[in-house]
C-alpha positions in Angstrom: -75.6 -167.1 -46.6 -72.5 -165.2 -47.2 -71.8 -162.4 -44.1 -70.6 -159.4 -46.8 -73.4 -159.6 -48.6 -75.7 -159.0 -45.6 -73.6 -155.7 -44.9 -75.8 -152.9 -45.5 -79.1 -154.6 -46.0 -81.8 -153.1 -44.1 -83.6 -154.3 -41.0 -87.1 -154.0 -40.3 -88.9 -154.8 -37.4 -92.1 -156.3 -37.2 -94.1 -153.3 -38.3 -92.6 -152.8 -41.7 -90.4 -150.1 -39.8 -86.3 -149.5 -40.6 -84.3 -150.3 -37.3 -81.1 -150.0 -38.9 -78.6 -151.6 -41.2 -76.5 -154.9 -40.9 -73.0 -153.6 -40.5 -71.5 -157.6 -39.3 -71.7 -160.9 -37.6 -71.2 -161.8 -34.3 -69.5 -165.6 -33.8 -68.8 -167.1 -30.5 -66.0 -169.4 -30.4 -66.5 -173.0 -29.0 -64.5 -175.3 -27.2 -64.8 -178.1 -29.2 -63.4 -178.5 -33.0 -66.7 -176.9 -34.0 -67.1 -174.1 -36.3 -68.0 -170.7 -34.4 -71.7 -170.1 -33.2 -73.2 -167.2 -35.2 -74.8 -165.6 -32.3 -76.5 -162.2 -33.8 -76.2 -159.5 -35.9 -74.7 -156.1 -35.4 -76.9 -153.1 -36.9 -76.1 -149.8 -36.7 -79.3 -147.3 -35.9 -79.9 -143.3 -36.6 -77.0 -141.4 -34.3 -74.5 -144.1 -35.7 -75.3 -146.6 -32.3 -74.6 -150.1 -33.2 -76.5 -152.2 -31.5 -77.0 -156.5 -31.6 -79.3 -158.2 -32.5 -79.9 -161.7 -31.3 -79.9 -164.5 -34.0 -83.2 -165.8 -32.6 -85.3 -163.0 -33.3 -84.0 -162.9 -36.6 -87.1 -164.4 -38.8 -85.9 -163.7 -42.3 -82.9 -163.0 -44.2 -82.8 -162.6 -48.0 -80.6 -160.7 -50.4 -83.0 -157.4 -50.1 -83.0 -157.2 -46.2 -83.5 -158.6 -42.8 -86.2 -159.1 -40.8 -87.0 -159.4 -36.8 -89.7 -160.9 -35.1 -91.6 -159.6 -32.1 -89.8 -158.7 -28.9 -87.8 -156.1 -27.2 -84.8 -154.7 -28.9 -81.9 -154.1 -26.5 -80.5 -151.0 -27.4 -77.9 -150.9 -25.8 -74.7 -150.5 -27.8 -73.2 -153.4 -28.9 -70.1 -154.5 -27.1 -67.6 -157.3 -28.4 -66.7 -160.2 -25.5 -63.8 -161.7 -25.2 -64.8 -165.3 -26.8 -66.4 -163.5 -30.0 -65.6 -162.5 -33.1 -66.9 -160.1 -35.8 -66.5 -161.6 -39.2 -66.0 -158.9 -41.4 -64.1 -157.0 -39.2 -61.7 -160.1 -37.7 -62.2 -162.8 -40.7 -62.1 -160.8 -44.0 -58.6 -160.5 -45.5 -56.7 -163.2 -42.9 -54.0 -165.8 -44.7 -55.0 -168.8 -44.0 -53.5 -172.3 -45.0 -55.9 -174.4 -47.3 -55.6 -178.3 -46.1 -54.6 -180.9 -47.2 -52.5 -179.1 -50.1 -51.3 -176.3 -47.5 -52.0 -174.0 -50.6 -51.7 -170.3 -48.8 -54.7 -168.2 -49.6 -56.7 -164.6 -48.6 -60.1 -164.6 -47.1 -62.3 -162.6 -49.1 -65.8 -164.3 -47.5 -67.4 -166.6 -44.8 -70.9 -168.1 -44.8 -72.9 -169.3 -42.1 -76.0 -171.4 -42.0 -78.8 -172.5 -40.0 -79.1 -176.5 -38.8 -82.7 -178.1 -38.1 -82.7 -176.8 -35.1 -82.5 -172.9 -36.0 -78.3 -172.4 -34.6 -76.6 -170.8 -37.2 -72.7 -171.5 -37.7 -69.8 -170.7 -40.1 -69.8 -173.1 -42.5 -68.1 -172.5 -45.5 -64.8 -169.9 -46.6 -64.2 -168.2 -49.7 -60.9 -168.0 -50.0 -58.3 -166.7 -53.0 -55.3 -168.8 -54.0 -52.2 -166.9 -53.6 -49.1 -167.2 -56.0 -45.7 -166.4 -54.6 -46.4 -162.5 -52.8 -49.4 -161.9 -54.9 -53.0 -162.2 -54.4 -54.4 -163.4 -57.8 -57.1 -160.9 -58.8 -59.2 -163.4 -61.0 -59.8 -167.0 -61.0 -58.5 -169.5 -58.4 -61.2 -168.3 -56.0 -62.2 -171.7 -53.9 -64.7 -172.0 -51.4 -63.9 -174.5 -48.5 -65.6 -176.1 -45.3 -64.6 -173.9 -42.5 -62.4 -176.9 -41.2 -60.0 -176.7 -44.2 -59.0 -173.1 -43.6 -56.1 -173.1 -41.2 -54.8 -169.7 -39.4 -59.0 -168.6 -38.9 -58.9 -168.4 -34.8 -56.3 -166.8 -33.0 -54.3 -163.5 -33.3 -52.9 -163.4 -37.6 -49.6 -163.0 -38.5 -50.7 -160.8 -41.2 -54.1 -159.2 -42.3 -54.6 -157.3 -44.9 -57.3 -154.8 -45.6 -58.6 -155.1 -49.5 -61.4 -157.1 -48.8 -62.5 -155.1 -46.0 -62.0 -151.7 -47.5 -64.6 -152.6 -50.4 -67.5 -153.1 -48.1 -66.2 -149.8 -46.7 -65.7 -148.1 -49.6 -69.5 -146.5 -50.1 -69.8 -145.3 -46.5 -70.1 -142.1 -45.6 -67.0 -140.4 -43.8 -69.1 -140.2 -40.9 -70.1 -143.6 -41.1 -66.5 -145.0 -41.6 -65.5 -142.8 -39.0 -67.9 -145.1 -36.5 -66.9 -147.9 -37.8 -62.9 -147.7 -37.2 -64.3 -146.8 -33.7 -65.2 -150.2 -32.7 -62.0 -152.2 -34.5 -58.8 -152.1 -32.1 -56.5 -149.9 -32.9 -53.9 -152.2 -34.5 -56.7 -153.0 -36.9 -58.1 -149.3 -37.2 -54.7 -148.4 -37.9 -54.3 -150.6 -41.4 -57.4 -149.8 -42.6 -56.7 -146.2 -42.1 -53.3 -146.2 -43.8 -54.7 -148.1 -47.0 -57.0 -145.2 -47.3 -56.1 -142.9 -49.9 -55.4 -139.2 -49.0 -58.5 -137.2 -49.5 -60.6 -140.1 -47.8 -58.5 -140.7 -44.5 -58.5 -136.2 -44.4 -62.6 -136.5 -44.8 -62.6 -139.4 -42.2 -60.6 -137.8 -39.6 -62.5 -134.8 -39.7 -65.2 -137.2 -38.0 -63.1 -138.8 -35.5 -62.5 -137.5 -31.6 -59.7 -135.7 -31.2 -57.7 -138.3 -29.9 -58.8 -141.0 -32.7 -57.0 -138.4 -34.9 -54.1 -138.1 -33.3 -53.5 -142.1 -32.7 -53.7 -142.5 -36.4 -51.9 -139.3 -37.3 -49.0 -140.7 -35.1 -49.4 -144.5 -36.9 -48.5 -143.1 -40.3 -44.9 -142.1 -41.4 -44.5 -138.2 -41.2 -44.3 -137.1 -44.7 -47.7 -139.3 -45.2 -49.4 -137.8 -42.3 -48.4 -134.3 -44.0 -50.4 -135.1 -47.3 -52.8 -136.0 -45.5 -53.2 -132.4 -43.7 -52.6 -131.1 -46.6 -55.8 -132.6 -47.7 -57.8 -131.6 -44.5 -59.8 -128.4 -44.2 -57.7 -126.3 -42.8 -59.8 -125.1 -39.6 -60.1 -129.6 -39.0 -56.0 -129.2 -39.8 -55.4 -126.8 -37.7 -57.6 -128.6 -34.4 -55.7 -131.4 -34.7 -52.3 -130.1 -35.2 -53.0 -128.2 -31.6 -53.1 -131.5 -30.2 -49.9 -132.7 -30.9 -46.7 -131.3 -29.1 -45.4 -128.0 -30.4 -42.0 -129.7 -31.5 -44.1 -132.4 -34.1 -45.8 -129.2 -35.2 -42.9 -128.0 -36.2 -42.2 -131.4 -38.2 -44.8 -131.6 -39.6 -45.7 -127.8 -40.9 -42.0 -128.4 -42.5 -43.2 -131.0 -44.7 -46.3 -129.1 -45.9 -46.3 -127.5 -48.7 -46.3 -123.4 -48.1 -49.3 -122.4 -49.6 -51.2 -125.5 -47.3 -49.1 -124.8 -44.3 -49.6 -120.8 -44.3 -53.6 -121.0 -44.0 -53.2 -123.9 -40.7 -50.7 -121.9 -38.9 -53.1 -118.2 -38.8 -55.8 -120.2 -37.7 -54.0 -122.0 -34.9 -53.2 -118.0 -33.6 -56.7 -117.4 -33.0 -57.7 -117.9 -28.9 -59.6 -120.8 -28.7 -63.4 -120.5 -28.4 -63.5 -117.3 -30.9 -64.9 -117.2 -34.6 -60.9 -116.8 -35.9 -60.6 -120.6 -33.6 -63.8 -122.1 -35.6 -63.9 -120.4 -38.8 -62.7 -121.7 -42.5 -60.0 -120.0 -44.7 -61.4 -121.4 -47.8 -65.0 -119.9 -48.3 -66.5 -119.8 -51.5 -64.9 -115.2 -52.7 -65.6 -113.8 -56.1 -65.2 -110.5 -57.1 -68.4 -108.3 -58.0 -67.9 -107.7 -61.2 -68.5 -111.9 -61.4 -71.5 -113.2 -63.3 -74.3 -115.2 -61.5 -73.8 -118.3 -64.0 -69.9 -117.9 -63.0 -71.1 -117.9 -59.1 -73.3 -120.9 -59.8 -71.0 -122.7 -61.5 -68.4 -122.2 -58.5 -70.8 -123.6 -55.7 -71.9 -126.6 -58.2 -68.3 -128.0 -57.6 -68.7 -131.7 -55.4 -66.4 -130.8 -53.0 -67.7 -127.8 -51.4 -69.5 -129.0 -48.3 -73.2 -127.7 -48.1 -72.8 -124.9 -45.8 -69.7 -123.4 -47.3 -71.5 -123.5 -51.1 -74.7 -122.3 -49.5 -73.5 -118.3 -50.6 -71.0 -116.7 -52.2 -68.5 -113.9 -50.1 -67.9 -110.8 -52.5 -65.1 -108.7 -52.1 -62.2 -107.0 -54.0 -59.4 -108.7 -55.0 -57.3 -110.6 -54.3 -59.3 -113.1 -53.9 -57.4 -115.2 -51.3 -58.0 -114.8 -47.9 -57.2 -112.2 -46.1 -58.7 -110.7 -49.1 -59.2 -107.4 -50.5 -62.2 -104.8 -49.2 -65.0 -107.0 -48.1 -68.4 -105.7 -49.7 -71.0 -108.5 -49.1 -72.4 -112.0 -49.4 -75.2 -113.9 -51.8 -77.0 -116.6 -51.2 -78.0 -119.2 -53.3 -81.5 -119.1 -53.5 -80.4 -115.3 -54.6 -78.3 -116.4 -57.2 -81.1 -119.3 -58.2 -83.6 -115.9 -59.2 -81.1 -113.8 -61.0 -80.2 -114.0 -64.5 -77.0 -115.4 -65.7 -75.3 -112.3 -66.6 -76.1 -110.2 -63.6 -72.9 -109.1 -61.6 -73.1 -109.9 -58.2 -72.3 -106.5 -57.2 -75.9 -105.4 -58.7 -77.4 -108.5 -56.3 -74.9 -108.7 -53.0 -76.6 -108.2 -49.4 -74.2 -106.1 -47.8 -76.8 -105.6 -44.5 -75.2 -108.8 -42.7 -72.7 -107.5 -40.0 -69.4 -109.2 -40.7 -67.8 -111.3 -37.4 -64.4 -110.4 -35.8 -61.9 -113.3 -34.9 -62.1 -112.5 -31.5 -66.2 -112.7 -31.6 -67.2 -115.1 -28.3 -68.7 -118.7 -30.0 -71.7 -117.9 -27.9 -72.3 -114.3 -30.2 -71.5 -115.8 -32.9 -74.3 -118.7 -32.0 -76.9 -116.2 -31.2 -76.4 -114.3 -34.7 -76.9 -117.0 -36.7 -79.7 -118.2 -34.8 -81.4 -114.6 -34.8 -81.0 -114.6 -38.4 -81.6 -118.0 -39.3 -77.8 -118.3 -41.7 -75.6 -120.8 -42.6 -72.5 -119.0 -42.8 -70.8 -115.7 -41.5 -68.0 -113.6 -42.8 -65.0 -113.1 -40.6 -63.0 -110.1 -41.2 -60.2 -108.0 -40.1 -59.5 -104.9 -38.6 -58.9 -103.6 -42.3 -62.3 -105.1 -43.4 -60.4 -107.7 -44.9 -62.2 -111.5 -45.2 -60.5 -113.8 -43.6 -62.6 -117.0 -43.4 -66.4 -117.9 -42.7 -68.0 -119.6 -39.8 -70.4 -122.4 -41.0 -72.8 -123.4 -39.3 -71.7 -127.3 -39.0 -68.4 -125.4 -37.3 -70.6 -124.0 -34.4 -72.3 -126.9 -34.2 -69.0 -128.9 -33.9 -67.8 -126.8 -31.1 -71.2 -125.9 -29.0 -71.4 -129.9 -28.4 -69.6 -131.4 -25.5 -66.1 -131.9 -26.2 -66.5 -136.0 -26.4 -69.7 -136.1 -28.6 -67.6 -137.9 -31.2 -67.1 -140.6 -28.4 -68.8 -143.7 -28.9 -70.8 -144.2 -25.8 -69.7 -146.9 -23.4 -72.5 -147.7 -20.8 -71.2 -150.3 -18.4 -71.7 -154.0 -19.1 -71.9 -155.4 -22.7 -74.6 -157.0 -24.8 -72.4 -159.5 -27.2 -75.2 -162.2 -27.4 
């Protein structure tokens, strides 16, 4: 059984009931020429926990999902040891040596499988020929006993991230967020910086503050500028104020104008106030704007839900700070209304904007008394100058390490 094609298969327990998903492999490493003991699994339950299950209550495995026996999960979250490895996460993507041609190839797989007795082990390697400083893409893909594959245990010289980065590559943000959590930070690093732009801005808006900033710092400047380029601006501007004022100044250099301008007002607002929390980019049209035209604009994929959930109208211009603002509409508003309708004949102008300096704590309570998604943030010239979603408040009413992966004492590798 190949390990990446477990990653992601469900697990159920005995009941029929979802514990989570395979996310790796554990191996222990033996003293003896031996291949590596698979051990357990890692799954990863609800609240991204990752947890390890033991290879003997493992009672099925096929190519639709996993199955456990009876007995007590240990839920506890999983915790590498020192004489274990993770396959996906240490194996994928290492050179190796193929023997006894010392051909030089990638790892792009590594299957384990069960003796008489029930102990699973590494077996077998996929691994793809390599011509001069190129990986060939097709063909020349051999599969070898585990013993033919030098360069598998100990620290690589090199270790690319291809491999690995396609079983990453349908996660969530969230979800790959959690998983660069538990891969050492040389390792979280290169996966990180083969990301392309818009991902590693998504990703980072998941990690704890000081995640960001170590990968932030990895990357060369003008690279780590895209990439805040391509961040919201309020995630932008929260991890710019950890960094010292002097790499601000860097940094904000190499931005473009028009992505720097919206990061620096927000980082002006006093922490713990709407202005701190709140986005510059809400969905604004003007009122003389059609219904199908407001409909269209919160149908775009890259609006997260509680920005697209209504529409702020005001005069123009339509760029924050705006012109006069007049009110908001929801969707399920614009979901009754006919196409053509303006949304100055349909706006709810009875919501009481926010102020930047509005406490978090009143601007929890309002939403909660009024059961919304979103508020308007203006100025003292009625002016709109962002939105404060609901994910935002969230974000910042937790405590400040929620993002943390939590770290009980003792581990629970196998």
């Amino acid at each position: 059984m190949y390990v990446a094609r477990l990653a992601g298969l469900p697990v159920f327990d005995p009941n029929g009931d979802q514990v989570g998903r395979v996310r790796d492999a554990v191996v222990r490493l033996r003293t003896t020429n031996r291949p590596p003991q698979v051990v357990g699994l890692v799954a990863e339950m609800p609240l991204r926990r990752r947890i390890f299950l033991p290879m003997g209550r493992v009672t099925s495995i096929d190519t639709d999902a996993v199955e456990l026996g009876t007995g007590t999960l240990n839920l506890r979250r999983f915790e590498k040891r020192p004489n274990e490895l993770l396959v996906l996460e240490d194996l994928l993507d290492r050179r190796v040596t193929i023997e006894p041609d010392e051909v030089p190839g990638v790892v792009v797989d590594v299957a384990m499988e069960a003796n008489r007795g029930g102990e699973w082990s590494l077996v077998r390697v996929a691994v793809r020929e390599q011509t001069g400083r190129l990986t060939r893409r097709r063909g020349h893909l051999r599969e070898v006993d585990w013993a033919r594959a030098r360069g598998l245990i100990g620290v690589p010289d090199t270790q690319g991230t291809a491999n690995l980065l396609a079983l990453l590559e349908g996660m969530r943000p969230a979800d790959l967020a959690n998983a660069l959590q538990d891969m050492t930070d040389g390792r979280r690093n290169e996966v990180a910086a083969a990301l392309d732009d818009e991902r590693l801005a998504d990703v980072l808006g998941e990690l704890p503050e000081h995640d960001q900033v170590g990968i932030l710092a990895a990357l060369d400047r003008e690279r780590a500028a895209d990439v805040l380029e391509e961040m919201d601006p309020d995630d932008a501007a929260d991890l710019l104020a950890e960094l010292p004022r002097a790499e601000q100044e860097v940094l904000f250099e190499l931005m473009e104008p028009e992505e720097a301008d919206p990061v620096r007002q927000l980082m002006k607002y006093q922490k713990g106030t709407a202005g701190s929390v709140m986005t510059s980019e809400p969905v604004i049209l003007t009122p003389d704007s059609t219904v199908a035209e407001a409909l269209a604009r919160i149908r775009e994929p890259q609006l997260p839900p509680a920005v697209a959930a209504q529409i702020f109208v005001t005069r123009a211009p339509m760029a924050t700070p705006t012109g006069r603002y007049l009110g908001i509409v929801h969707f399920q508003r614009l979901l009754r209304e006919p196409p053509a309708e303006i949304l100055g004949g349909v706006l709810d102008s009875g919501i009481d904007p926010l102020r930047p300096e509005t406490p978090l704590v009143e601007v929890t309570r309002r939403m909660a008394t009024y059961d919304l998604v979103a508020l308007p943030v203006v100025d003292s010239a009625n002016r709109l100058v962002g939105a404060v979603t609901v994910d935002d408040v969230l974000d910042h009413s937790l405590p400040p390490d929620w993002r943390d992966r939590d770290t009980p004492p003792g581990g629970d590798g196998g």
